[in-house]
PyMOL Python script that loads the backbone (N, CA, C, O; Angstrom):
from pymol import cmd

cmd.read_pdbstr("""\
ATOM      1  N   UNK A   1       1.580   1.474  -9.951  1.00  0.00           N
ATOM      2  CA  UNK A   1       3.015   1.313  -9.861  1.00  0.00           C
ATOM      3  C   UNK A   1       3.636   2.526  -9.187  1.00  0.00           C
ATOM      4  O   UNK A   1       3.599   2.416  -7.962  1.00  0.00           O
ATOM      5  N   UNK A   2       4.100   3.461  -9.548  1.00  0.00           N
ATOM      6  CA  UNK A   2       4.542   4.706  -9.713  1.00  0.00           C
ATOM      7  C   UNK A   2       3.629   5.610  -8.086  1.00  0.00           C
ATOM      8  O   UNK A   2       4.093   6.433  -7.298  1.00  0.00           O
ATOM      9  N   UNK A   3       2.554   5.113  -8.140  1.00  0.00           N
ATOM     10  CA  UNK A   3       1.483   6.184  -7.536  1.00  0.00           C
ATOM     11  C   UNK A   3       2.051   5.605  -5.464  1.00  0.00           C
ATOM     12  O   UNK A   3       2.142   6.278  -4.437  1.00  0.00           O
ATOM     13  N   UNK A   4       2.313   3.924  -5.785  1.00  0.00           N
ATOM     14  CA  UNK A   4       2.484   3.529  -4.798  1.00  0.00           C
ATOM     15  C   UNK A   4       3.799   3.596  -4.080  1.00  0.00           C
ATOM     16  O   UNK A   4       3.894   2.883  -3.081  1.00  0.00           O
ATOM     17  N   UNK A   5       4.872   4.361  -4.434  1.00  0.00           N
ATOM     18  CA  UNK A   5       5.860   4.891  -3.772  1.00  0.00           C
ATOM     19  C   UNK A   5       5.785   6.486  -3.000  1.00  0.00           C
ATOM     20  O   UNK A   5       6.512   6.873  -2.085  1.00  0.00           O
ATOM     21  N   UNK A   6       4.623   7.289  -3.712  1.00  0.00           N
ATOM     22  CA  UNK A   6       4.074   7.791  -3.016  1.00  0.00           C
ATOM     23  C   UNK A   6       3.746   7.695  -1.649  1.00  0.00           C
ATOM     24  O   UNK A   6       4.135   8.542  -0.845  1.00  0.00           O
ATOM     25  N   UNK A   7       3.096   6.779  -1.344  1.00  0.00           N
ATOM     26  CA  UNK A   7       2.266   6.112   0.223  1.00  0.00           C
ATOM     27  C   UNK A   7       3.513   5.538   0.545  1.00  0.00           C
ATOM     28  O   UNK A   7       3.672   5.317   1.746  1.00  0.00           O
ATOM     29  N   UNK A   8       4.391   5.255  -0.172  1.00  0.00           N
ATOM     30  CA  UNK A   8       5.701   4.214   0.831  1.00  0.00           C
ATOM     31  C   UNK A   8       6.643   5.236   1.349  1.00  0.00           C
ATOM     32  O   UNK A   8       7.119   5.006   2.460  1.00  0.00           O
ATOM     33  N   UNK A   9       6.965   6.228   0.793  1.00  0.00           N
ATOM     34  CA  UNK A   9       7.903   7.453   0.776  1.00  0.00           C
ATOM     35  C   UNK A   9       7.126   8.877   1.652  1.00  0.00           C
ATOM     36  O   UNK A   9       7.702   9.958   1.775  1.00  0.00           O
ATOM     37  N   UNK A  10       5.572   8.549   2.258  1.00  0.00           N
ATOM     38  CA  UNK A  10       4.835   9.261   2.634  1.00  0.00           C
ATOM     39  C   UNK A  10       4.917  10.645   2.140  1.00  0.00           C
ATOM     40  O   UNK A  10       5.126  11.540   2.959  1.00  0.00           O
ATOM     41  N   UNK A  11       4.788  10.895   0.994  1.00  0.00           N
ATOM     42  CA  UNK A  11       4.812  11.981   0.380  1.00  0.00           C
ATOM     43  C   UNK A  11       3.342  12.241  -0.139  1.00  0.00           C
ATOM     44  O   UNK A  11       2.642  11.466  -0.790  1.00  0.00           O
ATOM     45  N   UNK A  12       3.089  13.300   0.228  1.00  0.00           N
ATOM     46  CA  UNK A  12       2.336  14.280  -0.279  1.00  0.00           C
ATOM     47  C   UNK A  12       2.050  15.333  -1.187  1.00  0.00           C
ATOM     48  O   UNK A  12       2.139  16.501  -0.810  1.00  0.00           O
ATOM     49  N   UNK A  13       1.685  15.011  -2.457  1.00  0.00           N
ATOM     50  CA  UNK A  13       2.016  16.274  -3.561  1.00  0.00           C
ATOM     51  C   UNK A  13       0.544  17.678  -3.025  1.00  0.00           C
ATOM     52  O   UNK A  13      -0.656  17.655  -2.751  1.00  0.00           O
ATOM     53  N   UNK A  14       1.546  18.610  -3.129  1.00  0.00           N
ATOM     54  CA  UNK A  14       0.507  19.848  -2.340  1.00  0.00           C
ATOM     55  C   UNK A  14      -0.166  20.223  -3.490  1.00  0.00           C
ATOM     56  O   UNK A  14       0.174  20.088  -4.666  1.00  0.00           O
ATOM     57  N   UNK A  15      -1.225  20.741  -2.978  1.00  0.00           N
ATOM     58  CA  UNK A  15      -2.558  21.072  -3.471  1.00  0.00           C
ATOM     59  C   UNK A  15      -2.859  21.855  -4.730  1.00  0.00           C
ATOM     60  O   UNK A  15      -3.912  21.865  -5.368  1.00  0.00           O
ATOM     61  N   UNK A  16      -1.394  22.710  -5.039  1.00  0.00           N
ATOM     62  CA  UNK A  16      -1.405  23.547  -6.182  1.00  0.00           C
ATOM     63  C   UNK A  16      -0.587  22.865  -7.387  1.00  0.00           C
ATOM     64  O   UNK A  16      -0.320  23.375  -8.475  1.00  0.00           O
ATOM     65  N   UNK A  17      -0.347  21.936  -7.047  1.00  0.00           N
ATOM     66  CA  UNK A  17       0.642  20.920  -8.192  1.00  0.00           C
ATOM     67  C   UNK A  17      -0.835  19.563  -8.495  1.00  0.00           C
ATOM     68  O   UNK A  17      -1.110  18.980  -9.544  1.00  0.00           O
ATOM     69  N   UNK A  18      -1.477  19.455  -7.175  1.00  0.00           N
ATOM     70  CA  UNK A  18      -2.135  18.011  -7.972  1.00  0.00           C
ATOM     71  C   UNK A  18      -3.582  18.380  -8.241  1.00  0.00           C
ATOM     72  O   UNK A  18      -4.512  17.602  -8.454  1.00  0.00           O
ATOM     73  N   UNK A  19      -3.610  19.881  -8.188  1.00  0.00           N
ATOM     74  CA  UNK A  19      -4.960  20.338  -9.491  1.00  0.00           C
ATOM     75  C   UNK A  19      -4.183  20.170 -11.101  1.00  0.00           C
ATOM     76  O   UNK A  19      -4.762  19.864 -12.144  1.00  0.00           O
ATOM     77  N   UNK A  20      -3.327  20.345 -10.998  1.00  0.00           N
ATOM     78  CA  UNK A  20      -2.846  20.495 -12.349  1.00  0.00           C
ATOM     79  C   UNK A  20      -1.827  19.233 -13.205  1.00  0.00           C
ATOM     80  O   UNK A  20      -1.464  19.222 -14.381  1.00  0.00           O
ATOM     81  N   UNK A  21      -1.582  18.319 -12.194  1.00  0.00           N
ATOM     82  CA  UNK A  21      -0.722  17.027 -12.649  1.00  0.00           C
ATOM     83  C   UNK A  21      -0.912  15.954 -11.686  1.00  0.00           C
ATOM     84  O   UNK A  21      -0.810  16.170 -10.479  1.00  0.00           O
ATOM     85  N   UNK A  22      -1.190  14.787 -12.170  1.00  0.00           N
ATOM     86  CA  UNK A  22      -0.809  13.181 -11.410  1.00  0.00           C
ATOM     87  C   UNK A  22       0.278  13.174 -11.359  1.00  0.00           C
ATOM     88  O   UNK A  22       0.839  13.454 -12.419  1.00  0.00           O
ATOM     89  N   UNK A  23       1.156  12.868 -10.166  1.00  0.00           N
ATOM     90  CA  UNK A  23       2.630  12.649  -9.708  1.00  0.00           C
ATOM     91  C   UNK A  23       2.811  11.454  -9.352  1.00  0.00           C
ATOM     92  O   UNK A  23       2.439  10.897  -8.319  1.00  0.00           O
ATOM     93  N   UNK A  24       3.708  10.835 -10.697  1.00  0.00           N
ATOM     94  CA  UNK A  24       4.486   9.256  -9.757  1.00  0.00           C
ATOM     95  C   UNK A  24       5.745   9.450  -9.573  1.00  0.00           C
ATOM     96  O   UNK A  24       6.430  10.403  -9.943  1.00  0.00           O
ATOM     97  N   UNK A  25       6.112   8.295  -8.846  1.00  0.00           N
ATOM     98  CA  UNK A  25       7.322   8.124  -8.512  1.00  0.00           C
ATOM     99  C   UNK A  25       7.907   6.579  -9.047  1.00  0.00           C
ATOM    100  O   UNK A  25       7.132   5.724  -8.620  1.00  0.00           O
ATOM    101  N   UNK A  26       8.806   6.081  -9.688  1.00  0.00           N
ATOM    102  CA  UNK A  26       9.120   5.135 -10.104  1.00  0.00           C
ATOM    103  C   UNK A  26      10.897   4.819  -9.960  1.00  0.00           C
ATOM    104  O   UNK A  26      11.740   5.622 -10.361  1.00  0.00           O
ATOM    105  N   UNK A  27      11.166   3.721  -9.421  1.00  0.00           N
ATOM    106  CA  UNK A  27      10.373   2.705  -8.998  1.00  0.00           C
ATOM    107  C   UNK A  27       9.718   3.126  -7.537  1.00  0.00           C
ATOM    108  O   UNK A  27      10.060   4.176  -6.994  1.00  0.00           O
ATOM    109  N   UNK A  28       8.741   2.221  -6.935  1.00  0.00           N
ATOM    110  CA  UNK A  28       7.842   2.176  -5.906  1.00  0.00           C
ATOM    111  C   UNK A  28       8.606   1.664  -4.404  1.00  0.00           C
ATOM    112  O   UNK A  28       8.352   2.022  -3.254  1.00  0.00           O
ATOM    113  N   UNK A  29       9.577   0.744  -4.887  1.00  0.00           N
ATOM    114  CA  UNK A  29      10.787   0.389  -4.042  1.00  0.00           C
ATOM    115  C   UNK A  29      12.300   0.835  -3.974  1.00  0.00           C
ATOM    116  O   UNK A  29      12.885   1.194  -4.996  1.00  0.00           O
ATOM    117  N   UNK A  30      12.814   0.807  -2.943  1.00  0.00           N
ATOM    118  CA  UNK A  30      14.183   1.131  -3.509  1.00  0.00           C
ATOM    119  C   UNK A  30      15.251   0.077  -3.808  1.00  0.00           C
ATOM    120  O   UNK A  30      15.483  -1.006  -3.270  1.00  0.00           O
ATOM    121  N   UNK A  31      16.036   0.945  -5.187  1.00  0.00           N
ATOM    122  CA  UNK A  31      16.899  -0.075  -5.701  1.00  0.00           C
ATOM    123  C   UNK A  31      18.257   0.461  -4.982  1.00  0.00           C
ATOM    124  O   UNK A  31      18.279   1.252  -4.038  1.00  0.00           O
ATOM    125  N   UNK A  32      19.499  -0.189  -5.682  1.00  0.00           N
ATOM    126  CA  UNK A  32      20.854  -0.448  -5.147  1.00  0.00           C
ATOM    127  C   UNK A  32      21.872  -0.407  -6.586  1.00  0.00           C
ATOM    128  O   UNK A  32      21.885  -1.426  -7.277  1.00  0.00           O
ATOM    129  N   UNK A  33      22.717   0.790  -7.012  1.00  0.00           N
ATOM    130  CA  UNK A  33      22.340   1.970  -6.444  1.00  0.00           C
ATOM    131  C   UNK A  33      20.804   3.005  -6.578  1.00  0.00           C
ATOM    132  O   UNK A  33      19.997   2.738  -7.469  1.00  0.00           O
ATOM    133  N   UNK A  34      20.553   4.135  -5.628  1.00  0.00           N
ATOM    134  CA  UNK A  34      19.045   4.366  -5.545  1.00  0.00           C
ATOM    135  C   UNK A  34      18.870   5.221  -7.428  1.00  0.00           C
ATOM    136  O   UNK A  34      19.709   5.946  -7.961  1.00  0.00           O
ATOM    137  N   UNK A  35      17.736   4.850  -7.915  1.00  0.00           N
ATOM    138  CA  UNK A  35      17.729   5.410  -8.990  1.00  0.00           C
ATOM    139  C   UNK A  35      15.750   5.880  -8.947  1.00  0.00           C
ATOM    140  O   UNK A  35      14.868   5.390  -8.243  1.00  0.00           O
ATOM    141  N   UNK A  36      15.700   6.512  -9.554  1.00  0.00           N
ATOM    142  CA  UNK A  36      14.117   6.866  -9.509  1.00  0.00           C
ATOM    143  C   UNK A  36      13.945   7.821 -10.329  1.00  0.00           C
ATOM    144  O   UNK A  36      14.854   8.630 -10.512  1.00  0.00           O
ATOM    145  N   UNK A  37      12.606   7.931 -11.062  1.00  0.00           N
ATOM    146  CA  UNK A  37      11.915   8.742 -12.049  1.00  0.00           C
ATOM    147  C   UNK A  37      10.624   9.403 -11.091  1.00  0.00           C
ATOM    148  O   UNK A  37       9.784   8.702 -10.527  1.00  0.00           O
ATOM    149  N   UNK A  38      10.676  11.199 -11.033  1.00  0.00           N
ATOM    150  CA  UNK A  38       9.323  11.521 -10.859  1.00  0.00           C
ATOM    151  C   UNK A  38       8.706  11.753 -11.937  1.00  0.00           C
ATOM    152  O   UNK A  38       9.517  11.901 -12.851  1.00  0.00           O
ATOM    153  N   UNK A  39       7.100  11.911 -12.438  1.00  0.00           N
ATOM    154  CA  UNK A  39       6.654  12.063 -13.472  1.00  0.00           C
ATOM    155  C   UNK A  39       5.304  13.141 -13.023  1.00  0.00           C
ATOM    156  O   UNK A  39       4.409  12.780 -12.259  1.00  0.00           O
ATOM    157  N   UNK A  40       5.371  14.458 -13.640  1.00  0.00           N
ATOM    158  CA  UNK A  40       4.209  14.696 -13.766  1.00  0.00           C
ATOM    159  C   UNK A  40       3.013  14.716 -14.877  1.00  0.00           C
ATOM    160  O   UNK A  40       3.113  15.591 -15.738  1.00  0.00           O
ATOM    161  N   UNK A  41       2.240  14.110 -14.922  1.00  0.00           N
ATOM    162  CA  UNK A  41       1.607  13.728 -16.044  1.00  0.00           C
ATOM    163  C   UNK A  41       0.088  14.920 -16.111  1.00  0.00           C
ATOM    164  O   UNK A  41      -0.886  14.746 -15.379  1.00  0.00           O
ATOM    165  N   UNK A  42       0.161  15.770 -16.857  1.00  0.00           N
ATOM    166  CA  UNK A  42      -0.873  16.422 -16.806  1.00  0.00           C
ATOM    167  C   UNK A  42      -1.802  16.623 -16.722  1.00  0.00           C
ATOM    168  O   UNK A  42      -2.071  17.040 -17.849  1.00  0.00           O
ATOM    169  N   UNK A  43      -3.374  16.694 -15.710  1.00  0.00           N
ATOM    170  CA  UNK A  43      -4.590  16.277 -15.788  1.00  0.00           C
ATOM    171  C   UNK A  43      -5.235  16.515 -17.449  1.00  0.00           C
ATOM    172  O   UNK A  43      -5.154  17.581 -18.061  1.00  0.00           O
ATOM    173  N   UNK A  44      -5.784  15.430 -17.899  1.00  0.00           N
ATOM    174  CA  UNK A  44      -6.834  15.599 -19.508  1.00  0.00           C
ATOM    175  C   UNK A  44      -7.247  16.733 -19.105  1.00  0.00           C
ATOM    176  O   UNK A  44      -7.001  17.117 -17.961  1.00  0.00           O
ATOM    177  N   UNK A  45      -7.935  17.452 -19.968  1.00  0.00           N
ATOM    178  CA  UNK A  45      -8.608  18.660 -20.275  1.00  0.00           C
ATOM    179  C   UNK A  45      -8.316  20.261 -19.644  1.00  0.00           C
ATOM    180  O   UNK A  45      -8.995  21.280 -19.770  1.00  0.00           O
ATOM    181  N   UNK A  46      -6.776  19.983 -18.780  1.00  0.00           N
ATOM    182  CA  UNK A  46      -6.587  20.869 -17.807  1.00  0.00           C
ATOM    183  C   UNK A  46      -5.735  22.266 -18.793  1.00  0.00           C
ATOM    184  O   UNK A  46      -5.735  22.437 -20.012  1.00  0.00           O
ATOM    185  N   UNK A  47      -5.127  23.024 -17.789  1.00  0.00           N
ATOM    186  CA  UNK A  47      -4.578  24.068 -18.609  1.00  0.00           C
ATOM    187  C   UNK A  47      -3.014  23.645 -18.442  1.00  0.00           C
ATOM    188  O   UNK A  47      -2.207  24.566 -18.566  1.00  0.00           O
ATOM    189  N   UNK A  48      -2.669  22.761 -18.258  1.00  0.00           N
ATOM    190  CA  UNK A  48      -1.045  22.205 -18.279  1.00  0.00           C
ATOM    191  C   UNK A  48      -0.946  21.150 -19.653  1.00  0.00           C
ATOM    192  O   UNK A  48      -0.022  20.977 -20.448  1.00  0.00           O
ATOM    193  N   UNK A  49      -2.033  20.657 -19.583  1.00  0.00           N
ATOM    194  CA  UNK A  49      -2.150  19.922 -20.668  1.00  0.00           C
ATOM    195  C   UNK A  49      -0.984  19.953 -22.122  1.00  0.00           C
ATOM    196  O   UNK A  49      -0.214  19.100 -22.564  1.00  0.00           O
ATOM    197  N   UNK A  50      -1.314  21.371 -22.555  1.00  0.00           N
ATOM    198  CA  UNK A  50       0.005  21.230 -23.423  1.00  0.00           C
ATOM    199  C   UNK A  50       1.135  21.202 -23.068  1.00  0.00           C
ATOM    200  O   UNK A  50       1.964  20.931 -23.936  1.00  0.00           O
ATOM    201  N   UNK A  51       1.525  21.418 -21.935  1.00  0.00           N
ATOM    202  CA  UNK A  51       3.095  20.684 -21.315  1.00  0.00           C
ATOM    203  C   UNK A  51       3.365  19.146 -21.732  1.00  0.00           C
ATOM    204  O   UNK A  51       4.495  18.714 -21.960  1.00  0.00           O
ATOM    205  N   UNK A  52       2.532  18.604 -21.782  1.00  0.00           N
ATOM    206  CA  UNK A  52       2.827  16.790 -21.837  1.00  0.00           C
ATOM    207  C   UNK A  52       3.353  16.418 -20.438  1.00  0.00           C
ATOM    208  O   UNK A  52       2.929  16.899 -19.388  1.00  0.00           O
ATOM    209  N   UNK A  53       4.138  15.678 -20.534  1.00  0.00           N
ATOM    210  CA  UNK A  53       4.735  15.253 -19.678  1.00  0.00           C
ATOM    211  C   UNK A  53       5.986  15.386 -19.210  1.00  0.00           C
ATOM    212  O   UNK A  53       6.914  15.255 -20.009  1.00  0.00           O
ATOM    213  N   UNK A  54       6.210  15.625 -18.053  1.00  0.00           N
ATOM    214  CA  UNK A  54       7.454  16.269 -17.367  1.00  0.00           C
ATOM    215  C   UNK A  54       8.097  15.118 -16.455  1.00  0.00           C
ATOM    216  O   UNK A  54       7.364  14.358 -15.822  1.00  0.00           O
ATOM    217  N   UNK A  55       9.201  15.039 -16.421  1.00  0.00           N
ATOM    218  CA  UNK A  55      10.425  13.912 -15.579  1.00  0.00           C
ATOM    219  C   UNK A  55      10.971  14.407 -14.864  1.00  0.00           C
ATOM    220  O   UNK A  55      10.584  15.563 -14.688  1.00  0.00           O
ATOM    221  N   UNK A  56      12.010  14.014 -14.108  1.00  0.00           N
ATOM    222  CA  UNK A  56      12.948  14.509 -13.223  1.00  0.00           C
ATOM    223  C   UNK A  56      13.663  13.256 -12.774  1.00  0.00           C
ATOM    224  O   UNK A  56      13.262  12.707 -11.748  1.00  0.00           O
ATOM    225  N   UNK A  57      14.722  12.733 -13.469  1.00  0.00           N
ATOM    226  CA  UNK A  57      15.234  11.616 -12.425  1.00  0.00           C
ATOM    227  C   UNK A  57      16.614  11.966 -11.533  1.00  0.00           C
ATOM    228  O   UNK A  57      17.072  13.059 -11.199  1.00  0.00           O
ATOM    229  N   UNK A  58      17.084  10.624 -11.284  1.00  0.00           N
ATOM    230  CA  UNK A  58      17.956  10.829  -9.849  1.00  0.00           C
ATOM    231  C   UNK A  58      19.075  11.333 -10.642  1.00  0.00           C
ATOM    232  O   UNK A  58      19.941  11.323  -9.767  1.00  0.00           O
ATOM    233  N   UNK A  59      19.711  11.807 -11.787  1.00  0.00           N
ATOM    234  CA  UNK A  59      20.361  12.565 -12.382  1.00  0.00           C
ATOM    235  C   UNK A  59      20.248  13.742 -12.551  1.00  0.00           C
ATOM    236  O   UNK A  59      20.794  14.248 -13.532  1.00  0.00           O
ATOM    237  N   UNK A  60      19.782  14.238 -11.982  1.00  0.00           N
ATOM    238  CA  UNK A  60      18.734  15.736 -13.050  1.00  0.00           C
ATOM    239  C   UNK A  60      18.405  15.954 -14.063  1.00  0.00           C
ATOM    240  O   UNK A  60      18.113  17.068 -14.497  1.00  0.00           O
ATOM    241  N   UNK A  61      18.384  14.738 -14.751  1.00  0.00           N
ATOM    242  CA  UNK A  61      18.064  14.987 -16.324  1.00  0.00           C
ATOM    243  C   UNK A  61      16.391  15.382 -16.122  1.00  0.00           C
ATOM    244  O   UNK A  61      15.713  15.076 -15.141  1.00  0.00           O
ATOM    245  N   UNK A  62      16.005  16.018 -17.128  1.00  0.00           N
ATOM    246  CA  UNK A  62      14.878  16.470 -16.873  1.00  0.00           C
ATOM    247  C   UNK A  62      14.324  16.628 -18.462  1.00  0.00           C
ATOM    248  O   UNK A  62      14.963  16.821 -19.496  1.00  0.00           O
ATOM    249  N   UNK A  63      12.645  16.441 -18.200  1.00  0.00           N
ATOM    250  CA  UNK A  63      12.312  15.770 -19.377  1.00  0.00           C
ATOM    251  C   UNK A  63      11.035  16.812 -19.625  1.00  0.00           C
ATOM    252  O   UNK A  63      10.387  17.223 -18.663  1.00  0.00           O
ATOM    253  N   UNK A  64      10.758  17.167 -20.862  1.00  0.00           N
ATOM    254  CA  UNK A  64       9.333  17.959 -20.918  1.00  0.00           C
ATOM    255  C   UNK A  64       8.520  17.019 -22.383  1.00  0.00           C
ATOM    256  O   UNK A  64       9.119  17.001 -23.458  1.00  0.00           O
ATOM    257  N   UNK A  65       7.585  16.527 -22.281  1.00  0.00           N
ATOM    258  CA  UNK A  65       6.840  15.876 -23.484  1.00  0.00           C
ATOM    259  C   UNK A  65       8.050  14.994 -24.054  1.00  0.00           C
ATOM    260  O   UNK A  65       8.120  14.942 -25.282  1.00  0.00           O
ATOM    261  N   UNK A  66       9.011  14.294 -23.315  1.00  0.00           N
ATOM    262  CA  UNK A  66       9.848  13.087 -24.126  1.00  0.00           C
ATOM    263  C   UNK A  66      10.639  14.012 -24.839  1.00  0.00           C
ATOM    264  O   UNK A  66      10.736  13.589 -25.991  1.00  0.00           O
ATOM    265  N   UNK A  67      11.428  15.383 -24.661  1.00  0.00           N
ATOM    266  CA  UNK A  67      12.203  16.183 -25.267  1.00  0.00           C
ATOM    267  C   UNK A  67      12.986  16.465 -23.823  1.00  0.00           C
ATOM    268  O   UNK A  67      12.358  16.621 -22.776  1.00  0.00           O
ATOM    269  N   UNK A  68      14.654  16.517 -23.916  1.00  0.00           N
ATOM    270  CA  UNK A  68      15.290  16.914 -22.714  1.00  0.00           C
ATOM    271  C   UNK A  68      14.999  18.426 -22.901  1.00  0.00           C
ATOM    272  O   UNK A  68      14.512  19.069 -23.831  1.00  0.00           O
ATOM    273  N   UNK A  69      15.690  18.904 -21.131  1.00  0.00           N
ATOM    274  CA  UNK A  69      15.605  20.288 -21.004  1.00  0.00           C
ATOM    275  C   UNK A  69      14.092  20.340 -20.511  1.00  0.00           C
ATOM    276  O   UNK A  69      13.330  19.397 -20.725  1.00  0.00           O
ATOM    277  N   UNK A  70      13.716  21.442 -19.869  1.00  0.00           N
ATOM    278  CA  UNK A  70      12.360  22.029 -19.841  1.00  0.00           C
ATOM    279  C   UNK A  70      12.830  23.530 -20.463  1.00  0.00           C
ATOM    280  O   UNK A  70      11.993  24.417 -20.634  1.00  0.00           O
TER     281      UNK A  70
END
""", "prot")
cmd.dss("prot")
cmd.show_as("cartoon", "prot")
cmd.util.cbc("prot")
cmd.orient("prot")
């Protein structure tokens, strides 16, 4: 889902972010008005790991492990 707005948006997550997190983008298409969630989801066993999971949507709300704020 998420992974395939990536390839549509030709974006590239650089090399020092996707040792350490899977990056989606959601939705994969664009809506009307544009709304979207990035997500970095932490590689298993990595050293980000205890971060959980991090958001960013088209608000700036911003998300760390399902808690606002980072």
């Amino acid at each position: 889902m998420g992974s395939a707005a990536l390839a549509t948006l030709n974006v590239t997550v650089p090399s020092d972010v996707a040792g350490y997190y899977a990056i989606t983008i959601d939705p994969a298409a664009p809506t009307s008005p544009p709304t979207y969630t990035i997500r970095a989801t932490p590689i298993a066993g990595g050293v980000q790991e205890p971060d959980g999971e991090l958001t960013l949507d088209h608000q700036g709300a911003k998300t760390r492990n399902a808690k606002p704020g980072w």
